[in-house]
N, C-alpha and C positions, 0 to 999 in steps of 0.2 A: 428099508431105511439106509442112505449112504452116511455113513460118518464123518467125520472132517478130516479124521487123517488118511482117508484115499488119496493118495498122492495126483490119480489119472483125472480128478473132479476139481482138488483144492489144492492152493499154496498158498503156506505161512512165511512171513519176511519178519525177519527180527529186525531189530528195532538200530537208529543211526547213531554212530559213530562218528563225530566230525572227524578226523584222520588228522593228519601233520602232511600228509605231501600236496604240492601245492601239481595243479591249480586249484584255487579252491573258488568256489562260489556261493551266493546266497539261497537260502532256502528256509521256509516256516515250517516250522517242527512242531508237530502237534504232541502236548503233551500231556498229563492225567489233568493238571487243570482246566484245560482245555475242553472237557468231559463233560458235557451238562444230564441231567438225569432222566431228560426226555429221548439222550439219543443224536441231539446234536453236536457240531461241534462250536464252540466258542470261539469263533476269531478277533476278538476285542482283543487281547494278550496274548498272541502267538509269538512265540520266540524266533526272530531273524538271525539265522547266525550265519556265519564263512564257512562253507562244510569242505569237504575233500568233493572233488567232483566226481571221482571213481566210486565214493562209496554213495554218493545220490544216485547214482547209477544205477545202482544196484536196490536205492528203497525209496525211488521215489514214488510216489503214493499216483493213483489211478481212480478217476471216477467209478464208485461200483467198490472201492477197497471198504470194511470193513475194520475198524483200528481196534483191539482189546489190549483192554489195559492187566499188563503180567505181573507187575511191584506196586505195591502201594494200599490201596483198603481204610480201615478201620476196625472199631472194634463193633460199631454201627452198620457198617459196609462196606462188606466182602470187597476181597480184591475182583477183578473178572467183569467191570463194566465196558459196554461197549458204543463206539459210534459211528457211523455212516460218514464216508468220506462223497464228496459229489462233484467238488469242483472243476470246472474245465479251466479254468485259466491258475496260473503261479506255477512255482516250484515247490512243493511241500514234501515233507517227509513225516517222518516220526521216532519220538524219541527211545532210549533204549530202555524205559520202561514197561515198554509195548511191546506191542506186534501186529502186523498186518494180516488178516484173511482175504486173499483173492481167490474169487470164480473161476479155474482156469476154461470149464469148459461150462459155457452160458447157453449153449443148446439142451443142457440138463438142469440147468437153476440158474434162478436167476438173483445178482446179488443183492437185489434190497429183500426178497423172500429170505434170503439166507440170514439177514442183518436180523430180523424180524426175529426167526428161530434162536437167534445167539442170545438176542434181546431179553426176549423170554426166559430161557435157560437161567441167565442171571436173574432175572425178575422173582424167579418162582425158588430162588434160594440153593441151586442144585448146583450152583459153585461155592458155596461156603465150605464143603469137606474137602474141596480140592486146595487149600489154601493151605501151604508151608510157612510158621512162623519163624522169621531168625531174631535178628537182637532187635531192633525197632520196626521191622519192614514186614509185610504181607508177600510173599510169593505165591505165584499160581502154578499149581503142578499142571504146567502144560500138556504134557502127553497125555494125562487122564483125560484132561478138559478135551482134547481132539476123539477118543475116545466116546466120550461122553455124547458130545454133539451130533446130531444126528439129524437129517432130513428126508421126510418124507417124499417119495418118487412121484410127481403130480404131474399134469400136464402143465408147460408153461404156460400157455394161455390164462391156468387157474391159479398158478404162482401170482401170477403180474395182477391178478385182481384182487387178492389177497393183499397184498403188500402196495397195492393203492389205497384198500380203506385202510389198511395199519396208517400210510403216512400221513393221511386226513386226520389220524386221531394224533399222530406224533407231532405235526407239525398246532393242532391246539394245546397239545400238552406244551410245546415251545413259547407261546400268547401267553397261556397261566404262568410261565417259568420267567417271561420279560415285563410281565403285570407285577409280580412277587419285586420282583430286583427292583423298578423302579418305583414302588409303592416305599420298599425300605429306604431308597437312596432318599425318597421324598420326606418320608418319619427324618431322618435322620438330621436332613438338613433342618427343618422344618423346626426338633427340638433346639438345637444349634441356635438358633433366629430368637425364638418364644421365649426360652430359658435367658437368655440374655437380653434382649430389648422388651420381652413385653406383646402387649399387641395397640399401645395407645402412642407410641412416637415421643415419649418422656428422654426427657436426660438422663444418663446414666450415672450411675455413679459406683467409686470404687471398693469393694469388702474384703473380707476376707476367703469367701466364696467364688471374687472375683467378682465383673461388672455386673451390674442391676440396675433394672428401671429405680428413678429417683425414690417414688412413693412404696417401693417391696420395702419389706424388715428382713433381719437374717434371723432366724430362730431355732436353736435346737433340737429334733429329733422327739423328747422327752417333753418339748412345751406344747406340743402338735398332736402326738399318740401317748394314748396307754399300753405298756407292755402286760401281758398275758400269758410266759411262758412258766408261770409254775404251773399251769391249767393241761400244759403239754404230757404225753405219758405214750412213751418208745414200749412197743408190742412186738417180738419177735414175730418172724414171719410164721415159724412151725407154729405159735399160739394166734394168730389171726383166725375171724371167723369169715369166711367169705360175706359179703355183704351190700349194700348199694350207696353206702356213703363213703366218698374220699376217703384216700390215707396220702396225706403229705409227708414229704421229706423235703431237704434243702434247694431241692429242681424242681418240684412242682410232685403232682402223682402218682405214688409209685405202687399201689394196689386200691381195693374197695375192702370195706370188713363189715360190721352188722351193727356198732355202733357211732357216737358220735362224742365230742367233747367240746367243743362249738357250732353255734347259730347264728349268724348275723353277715356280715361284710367286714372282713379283716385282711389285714395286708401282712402278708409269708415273707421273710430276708432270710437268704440263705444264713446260717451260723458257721458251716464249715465246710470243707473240700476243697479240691484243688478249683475248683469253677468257680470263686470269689477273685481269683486270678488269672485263669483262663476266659474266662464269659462267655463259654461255649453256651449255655443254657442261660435264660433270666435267673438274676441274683431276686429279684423282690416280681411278688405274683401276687392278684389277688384271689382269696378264696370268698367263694359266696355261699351261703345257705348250712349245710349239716353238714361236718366233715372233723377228720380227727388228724393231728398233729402229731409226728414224732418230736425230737430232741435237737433235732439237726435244722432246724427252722424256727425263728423269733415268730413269735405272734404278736400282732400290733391292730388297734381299733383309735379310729379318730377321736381326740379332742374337738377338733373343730378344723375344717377345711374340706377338701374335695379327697376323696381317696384315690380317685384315679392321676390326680396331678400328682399327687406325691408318689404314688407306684410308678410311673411314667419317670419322673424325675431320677429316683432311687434307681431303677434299674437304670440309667446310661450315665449316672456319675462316677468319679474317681472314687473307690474308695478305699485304696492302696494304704492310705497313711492311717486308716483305724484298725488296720490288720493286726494280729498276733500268731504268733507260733512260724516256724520254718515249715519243715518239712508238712505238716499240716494246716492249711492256712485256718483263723479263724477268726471271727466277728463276735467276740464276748459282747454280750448284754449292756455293761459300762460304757463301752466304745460306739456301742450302734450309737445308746443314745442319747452322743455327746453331737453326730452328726451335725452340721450346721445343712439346713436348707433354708433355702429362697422360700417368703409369704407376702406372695400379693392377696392385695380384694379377692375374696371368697366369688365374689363376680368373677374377674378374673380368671380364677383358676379354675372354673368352671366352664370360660368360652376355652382358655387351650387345654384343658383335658378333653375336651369334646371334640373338636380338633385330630388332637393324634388320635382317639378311639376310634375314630373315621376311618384312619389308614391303617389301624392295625384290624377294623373289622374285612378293609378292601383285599387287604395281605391276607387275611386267616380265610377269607372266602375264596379264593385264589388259587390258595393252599387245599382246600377240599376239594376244587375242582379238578386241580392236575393230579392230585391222589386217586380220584375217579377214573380220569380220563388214563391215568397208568395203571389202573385194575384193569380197565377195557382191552388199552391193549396188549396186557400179557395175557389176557384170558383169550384173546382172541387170536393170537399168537401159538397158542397151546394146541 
């Protein structure tokens, strides 16, 4: 096995510095967002800047380069992702939260085989201990990570066919990755359109909700659903009994245990956390069939209307102005449900809840297959 930090095999270039001495010139600088989770890079938002032309010099990026990403992360995902650079035409670099791995010597590896190995590495979670935290940022202990990386001595011929079917699978994992993005861009518009016009070409008119087909009502939250949360009952984790029905919290499921406190089709609204202001996760989900409830989520069952338009709804409105608390944001009971929403025909709401379920079935299917197709190839990568 050669490691990465053989200097006689490989070289690492830190990441660009635009400089102050002139001349300076243009170049696209690849940066973490630039990062898709297939492996690609993202050239839709590549940043053009004026760089120093002495220090492009020194990092301008090479078909065959290699970029991992050194700053950055989450709490979800490890700093240490990487992509394959390919292009033969522009000037590009990378920024300085990076670094570049180059092949020096391509009669011993070859670099999409190499890319594949780094790939993996990250995939299979063996850069999470290599991760320096400071005040907000993720660092990657570099040198471990050179240390770490390691490739096995094969014939090239058996590299190159290796890292042809990798990029067969990589590049479907890219198809599932631009299916996802424009199925959302589509939902998104989509709600945009529905929520406001309708789907019958009616005149609008103005609420306090803002515009609306002529014949909607505006109705409060309370006229639509029953709430349900004195039925709710918070179970430490150490007393949970492992089990096959749901355990909700404010994001959706966060363990199974052995019994249930609900049966039917109800609609979950986060109560609290920082993600009623964030939106990182859906604020309102719905639950179906046995499952139990903590404290941190409203329970709600139809009066009358379609459950899925009003989940659809509830998760991409404002709901800034029913908040309470600072430092802890929170959605009291009172507040949820004073919410105004839009009630069209129960017809209606049942052609556009049908509708978005469409796309959020095409997104969530999408979604299992590039998870698939990224098991494959880090397994195959291994």
């Amino acid at each position: 096995m050669v490691p990465l930090n053989d200097e006689r095999v490989f070289d690492t270039l830190n990441g660009l510095w635009k400089g102050k001495k002139e001349p300076f010139v243009e170049a696209g600088v690849i940066r973490n967002t630039n990062f898709t989770e297939g492996g690609h890079i993202d050239y839709s938002d590549v940043a053009w800047l004026e760089v120093e032309e002495k220090q492009l010099a020194n990092r301008r990026l090479e078909p065959g380069d290699t970029i991992i990403e050194r700053s950055g992360g989450g709490p979800n995902r490890p700093v240490g992702r990487v992509v394959y650079f390919d292009r033969e035409d522009g000037a590009f670099s990378f920024s300085n939260f990076t670094s570049a791995i180059r092949v020096k010597d391509r009669q011993r590896f070859d670099p999409r085989f190499v890319f594949y190995r780094l790939m993996d590495l990250y995939q299979s979670g063996s850069t999470t201990d290599l991760q320096r935290q400071t005040t907000n940022i993720r660092n990657l202990d570099f040198t471990g990570y050179k240390e770490r990386a390691r490739f096995p001595r094969l014939p090239l011929p058996e590299q190159r066919r290796i890292a042809q079917v990798l990029g067969t699978v990589q590049e479907a994992i890219a198809q599932q990755e631009r299916l996802i993005r424009t199925t959302t861009e589509l939902k998104q518009a989509l709600m945009q359109k529905l929520f406001t016009e309708g789907l019958h070409g009616e005149t609008l008119k103005e609420t306090e909700i803002g515009l609306i087909p002529e014949s909607w009502e505006v109705m409060r939250l309370e006229d639509v659903m029953n709430c349900h949360d004195g039925k709710r009952k918070p179970v430490t984790q150490s007393d949970r009994i492992p089990g096959p029905y749901p355990y909700y919290g404010a994001s959706g499921v966060t363990d199974h245990v052995d019994g249930y406190l609900f049966d039917g089709d109800y609609l979950l609204i986060a109560e609290d956390g920082e993600n009623l202001v964030s939106r990182k996760l859906p604020i309102a989900f719905i639950a179906r069939g046995k499952f139990w409830v903590n404290n941190h989520a409203h329970v709600l069952s139809m009066k009358h209307g379609n459950l899925n338009f009003y989940e659809q709804y509830i998760a991409q409105m404002e709901i800034e102005d029913y908040l309470s608390g600072t430092t802890r944001p929170k959605l009291n009971k009172g507040l949820m449900m004073s919410i105004k929403l839009p009630c069209p025909s129960l017809e209606e709401q049942n052609e556009i809840a049908e509708a978005l379920v469409v796309c959020d079935t095409k997104r969530v299917s999408a979604a299992r297959k590039m998870n698939a197709l990224q098991d494959l190839l880090s397994h195959s990568a291994s």
